[in-house]
C-alpha positions as YAML, in Angstrom:
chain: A
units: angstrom
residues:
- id: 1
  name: UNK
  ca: [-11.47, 3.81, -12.71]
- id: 2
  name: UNK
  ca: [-13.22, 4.77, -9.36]
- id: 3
  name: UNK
  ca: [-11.76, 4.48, -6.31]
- id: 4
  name: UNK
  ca: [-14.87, 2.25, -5.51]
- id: 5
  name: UNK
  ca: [-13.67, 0.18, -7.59]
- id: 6
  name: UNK
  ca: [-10.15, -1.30, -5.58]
- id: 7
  name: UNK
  ca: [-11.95, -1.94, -2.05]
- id: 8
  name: UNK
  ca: [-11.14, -5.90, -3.04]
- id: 9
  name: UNK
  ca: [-7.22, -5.29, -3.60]
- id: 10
  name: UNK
  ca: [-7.06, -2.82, -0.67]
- id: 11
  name: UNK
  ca: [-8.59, -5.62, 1.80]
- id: 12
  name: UNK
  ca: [-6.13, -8.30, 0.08]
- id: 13
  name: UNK
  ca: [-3.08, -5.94, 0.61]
- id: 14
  name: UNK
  ca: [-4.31, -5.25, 3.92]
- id: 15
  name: UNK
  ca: [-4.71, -9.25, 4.78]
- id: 16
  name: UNK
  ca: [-0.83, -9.87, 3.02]
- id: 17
  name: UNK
  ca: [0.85, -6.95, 5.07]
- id: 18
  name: UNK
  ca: [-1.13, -8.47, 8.68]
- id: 19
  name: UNK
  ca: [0.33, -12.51, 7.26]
- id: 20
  name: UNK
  ca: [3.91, -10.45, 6.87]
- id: 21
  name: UNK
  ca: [3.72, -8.99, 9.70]
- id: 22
  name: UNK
  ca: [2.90, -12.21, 12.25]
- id: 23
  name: UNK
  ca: [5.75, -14.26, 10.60]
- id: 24
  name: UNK
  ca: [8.00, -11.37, 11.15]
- id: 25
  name: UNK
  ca: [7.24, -10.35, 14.32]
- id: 26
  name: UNK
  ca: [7.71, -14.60, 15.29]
- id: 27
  name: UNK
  ca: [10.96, -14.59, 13.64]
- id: 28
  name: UNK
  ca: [12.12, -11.27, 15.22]
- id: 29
  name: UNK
  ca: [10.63, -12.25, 18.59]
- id: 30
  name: UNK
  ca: [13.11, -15.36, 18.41]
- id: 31
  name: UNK
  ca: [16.12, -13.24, 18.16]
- id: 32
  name: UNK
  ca: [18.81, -12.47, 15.48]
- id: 33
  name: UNK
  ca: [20.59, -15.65, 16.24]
- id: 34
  name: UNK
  ca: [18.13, -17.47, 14.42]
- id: 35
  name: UNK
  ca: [18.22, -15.79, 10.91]
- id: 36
  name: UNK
  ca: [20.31, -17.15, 7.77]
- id: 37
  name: UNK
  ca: [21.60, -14.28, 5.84]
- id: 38
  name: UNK
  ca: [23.59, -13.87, 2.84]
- id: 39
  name: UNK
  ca: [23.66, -10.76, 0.26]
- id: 40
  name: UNK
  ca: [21.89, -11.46, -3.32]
- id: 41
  name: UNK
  ca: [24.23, -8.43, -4.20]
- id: 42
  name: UNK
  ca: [27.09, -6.65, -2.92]
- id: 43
  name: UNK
  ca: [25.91, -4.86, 0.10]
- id: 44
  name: UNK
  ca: [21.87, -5.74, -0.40]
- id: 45
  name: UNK
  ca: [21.43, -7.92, 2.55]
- id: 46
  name: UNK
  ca: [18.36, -10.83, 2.65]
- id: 47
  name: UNK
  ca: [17.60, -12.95, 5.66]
- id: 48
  name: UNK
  ca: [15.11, -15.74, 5.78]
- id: 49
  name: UNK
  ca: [12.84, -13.90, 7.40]
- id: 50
  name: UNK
  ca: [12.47, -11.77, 4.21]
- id: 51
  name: UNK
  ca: [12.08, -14.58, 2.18]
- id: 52
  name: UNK
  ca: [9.40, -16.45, 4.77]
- id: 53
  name: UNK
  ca: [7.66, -13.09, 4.59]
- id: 54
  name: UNK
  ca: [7.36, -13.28, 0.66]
- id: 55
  name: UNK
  ca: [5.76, -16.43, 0.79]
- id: 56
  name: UNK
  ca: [3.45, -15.37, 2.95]
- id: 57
  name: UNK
  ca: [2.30, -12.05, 0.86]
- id: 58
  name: UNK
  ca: [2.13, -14.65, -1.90]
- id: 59
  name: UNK
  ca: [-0.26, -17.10, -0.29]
- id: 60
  name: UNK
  ca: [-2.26, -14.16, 0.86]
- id: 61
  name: UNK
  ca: [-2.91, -12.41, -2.55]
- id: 62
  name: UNK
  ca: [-3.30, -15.96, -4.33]
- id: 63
  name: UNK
  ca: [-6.20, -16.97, -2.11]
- id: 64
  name: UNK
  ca: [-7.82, -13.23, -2.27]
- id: 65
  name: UNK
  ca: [-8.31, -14.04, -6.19]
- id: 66
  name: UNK
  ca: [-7.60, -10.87, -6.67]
- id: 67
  name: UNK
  ca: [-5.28, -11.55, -9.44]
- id: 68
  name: UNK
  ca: [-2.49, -9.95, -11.16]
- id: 69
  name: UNK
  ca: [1.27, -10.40, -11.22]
- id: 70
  name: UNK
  ca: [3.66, -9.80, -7.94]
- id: 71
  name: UNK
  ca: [6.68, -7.85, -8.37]
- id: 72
  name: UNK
  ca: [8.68, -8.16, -5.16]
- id: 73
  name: UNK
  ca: [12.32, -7.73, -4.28]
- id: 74
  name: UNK
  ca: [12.74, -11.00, -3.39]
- id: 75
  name: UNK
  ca: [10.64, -12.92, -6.08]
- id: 76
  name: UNK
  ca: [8.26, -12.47, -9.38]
- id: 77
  name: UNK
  ca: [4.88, -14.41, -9.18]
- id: 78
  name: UNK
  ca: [2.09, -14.56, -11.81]
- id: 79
  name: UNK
  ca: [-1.23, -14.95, -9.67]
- id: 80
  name: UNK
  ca: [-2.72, -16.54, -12.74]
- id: 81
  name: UNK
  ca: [-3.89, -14.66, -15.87]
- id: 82
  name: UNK
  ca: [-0.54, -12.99, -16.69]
- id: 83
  name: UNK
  ca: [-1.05, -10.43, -14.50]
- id: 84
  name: UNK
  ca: [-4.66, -9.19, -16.51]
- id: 85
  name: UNK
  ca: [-7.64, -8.88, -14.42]
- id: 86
  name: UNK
  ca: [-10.43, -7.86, -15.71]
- id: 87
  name: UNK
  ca: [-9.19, -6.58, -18.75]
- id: 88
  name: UNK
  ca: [-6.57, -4.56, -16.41]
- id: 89
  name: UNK
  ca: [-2.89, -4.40, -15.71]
- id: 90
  name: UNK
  ca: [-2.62, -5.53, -12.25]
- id: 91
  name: UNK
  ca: [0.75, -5.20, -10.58]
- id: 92
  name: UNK
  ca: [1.70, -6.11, -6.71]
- id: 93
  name: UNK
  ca: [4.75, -4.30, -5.48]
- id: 94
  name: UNK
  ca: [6.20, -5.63, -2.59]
- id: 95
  name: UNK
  ca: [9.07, -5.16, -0.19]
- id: 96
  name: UNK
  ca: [8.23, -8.40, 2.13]
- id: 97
  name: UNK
  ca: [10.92, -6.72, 4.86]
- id: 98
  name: UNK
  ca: [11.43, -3.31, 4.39]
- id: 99
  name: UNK
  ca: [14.91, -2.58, 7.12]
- id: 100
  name: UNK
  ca: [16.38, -5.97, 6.58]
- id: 101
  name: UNK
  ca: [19.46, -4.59, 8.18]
- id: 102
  name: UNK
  ca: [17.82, -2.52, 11.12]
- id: 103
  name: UNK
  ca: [15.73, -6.33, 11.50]
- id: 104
  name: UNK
  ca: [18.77, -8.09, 11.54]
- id: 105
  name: UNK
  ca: [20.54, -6.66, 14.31]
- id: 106
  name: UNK
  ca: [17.53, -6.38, 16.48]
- id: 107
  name: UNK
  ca: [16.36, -2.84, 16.05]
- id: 108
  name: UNK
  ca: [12.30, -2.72, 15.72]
- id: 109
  name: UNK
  ca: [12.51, -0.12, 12.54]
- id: 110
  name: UNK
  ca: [11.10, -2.13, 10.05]
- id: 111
  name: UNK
  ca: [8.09, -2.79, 8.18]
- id: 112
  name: UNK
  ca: [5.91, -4.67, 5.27]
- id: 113
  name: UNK
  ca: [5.41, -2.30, 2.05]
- id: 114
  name: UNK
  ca: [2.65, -3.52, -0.55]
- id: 115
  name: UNK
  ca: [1.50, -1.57, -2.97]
- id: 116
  name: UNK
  ca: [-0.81, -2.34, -6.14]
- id: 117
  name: UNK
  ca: [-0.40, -0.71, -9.23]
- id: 118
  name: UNK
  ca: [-3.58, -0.91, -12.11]
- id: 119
  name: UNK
  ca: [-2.11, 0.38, -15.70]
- id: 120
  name: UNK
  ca: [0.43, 1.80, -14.46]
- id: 121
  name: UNK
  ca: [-1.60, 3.66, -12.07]
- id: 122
  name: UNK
  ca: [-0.49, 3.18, -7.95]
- id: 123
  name: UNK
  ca: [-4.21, 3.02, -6.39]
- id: 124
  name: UNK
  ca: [-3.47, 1.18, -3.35]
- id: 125
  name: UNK
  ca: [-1.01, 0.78, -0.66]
- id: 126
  name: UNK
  ca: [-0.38, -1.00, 2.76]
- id: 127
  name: UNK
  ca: [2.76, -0.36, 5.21]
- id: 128
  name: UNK
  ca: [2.13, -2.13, 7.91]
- id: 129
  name: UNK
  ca: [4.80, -1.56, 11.02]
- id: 130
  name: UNK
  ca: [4.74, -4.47, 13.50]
- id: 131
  name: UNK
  ca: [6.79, -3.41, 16.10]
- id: 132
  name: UNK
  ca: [5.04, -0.33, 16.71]
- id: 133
  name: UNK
  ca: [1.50, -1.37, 16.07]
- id: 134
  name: UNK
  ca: [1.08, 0.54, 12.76]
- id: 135
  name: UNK
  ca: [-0.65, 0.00, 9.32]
- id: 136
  name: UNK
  ca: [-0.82, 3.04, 7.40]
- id: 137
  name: UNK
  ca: [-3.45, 2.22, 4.16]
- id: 138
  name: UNK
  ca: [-4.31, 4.31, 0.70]
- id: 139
  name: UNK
  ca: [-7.02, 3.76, -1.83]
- id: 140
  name: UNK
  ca: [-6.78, 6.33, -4.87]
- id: 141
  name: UNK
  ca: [-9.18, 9.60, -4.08]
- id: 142
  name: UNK
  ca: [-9.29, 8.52, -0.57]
- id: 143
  name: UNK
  ca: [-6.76, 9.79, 1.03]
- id: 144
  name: UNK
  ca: [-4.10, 7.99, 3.83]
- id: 145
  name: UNK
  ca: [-5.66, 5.79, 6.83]
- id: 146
  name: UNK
  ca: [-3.83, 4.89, 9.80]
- id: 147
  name: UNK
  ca: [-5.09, 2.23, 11.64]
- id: 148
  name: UNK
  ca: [-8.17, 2.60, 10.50]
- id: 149
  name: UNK
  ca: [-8.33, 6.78, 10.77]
- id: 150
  name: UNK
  ca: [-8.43, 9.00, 8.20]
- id: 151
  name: UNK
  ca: [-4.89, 10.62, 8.19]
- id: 152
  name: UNK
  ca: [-5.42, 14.43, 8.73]
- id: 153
  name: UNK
  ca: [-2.43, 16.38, 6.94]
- id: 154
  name: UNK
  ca: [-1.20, 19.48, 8.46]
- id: 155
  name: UNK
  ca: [0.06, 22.76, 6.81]
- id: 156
  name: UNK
  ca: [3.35, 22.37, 6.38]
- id: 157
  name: UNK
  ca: [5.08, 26.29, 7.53]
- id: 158
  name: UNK
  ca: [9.10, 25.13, 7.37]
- id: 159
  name: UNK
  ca: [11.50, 25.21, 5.01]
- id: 160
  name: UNK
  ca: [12.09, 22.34, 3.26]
- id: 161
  name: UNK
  ca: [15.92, 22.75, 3.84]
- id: 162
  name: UNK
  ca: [15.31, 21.66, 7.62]
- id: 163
  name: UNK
  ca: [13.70, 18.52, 6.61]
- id: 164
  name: UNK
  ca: [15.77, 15.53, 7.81]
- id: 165
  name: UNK
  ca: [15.51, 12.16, 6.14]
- id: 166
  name: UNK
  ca: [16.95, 8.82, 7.04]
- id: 167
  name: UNK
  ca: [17.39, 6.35, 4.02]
- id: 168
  name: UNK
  ca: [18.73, 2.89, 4.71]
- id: 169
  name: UNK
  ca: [21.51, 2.70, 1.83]
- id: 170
  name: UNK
  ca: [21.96, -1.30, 0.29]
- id: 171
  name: UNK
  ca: [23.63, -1.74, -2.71]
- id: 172
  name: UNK
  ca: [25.90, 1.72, -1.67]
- id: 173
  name: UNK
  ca: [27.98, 1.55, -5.01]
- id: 174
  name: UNK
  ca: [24.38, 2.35, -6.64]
- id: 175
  name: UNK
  ca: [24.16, 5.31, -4.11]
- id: 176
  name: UNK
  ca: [27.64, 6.65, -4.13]
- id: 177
  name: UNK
  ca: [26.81, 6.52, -8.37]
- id: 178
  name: UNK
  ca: [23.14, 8.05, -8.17]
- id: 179
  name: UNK
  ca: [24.95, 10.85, -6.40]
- id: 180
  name: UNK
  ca: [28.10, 11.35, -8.57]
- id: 181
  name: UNK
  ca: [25.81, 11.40, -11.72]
- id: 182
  name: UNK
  ca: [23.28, 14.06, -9.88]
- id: 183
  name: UNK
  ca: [20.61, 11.31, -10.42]
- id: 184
  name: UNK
  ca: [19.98, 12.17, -6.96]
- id: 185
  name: UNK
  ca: [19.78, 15.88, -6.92]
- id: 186
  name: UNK
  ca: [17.30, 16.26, -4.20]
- id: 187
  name: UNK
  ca: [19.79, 15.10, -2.16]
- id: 188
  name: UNK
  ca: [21.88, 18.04, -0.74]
- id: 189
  name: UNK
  ca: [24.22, 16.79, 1.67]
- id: 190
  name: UNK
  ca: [25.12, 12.92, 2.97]
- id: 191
  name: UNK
  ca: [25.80, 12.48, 6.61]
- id: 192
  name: UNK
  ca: [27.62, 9.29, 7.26]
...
């Protein structure tokens, strides 16, 4: 499988993450007030916004005819053909509102993740972050885009021990397991 061969789903995950983003950037633009929340487990918020955002990734990939089946945190849809496309295992995985929380309380960290996966390979990907006027894009063998540019990586000269990351945590019973088990080993130390 060339990379040549995904320009379709890339342009298709490109359209979904620009739908996301104008119906979340309406719905944040009209202020927190206005969402409906509720948590679909303990301490895994959703708002509507996440789920308005879903529907529009949906719509998007449905009408690209791209195929396949979606895989999203907030719903599972077959785009017709049980998720085989030309004689492939397509896969769309999507976080429709990735930073519910930060979202919710009117912080602008936030973002659209779609990603499509071809036998179990990941060959494409779109983050697209509104607020700050970002879409980052991958195709497999091509390297990272941003906004359109080719993503020039530096060398990295630091130890990896002063790398900081910040993680929003839902669903912290999972975490505070993950790191009592060691399935998060990479983890050193938890600031709270």
């Amino acid at each position: 499988m060339g990379s040549d061969s995904y320009g379709a789903y890339l342009e298709a995950a490109i359209a979904a993450a620009g739908a996301a983003s104008d119906v979340l950037m309406t719905r944040f633009a009209s202020g927190v007030h206005n969402l409906s929340s509720w948590e679909k487990s303990p301490g895994a918020l959703v708002t509507d916004a996440d789920i308005e955002s879903d529907r529009a990734i949906a719509k998007v990939l449905k009408e690209s005819g791209c195929g396949g089946v979606i895989i999203s945190e907030e719903s599972n849809v077959d785009l017709g053909g049980g998720g085989i496309e030309a004689g492939r295992k397509i896969e769309w995985l999507v976080d429709p509102l990735c930073g519910t929380v930060p979202f919710s309380t009117g912080m602008n960290h936030w973002g659209v993740n779609i990603a499509m996966r071809a036998d179990g390979e990941l060959v494409v990907g779109a983050l697209a972050t509104p607020t700050g006027g970002t879409l980052l894009t991958s195709e497999a063998g091509s390297g990272v885009r941003v906004n359109g540019e080719k993503l020039i990586v530096a060398e990295w000269d630091r130890d990896i021990g002063e790398v900081a990351v910040g993680l929003e945590i839902d669903g912290q019973d999972v975490w505070r397991s993950l790191l009592g088990s060691g399935g998060l080993n990479w983890v050193t130390r938890v600031l709270q």
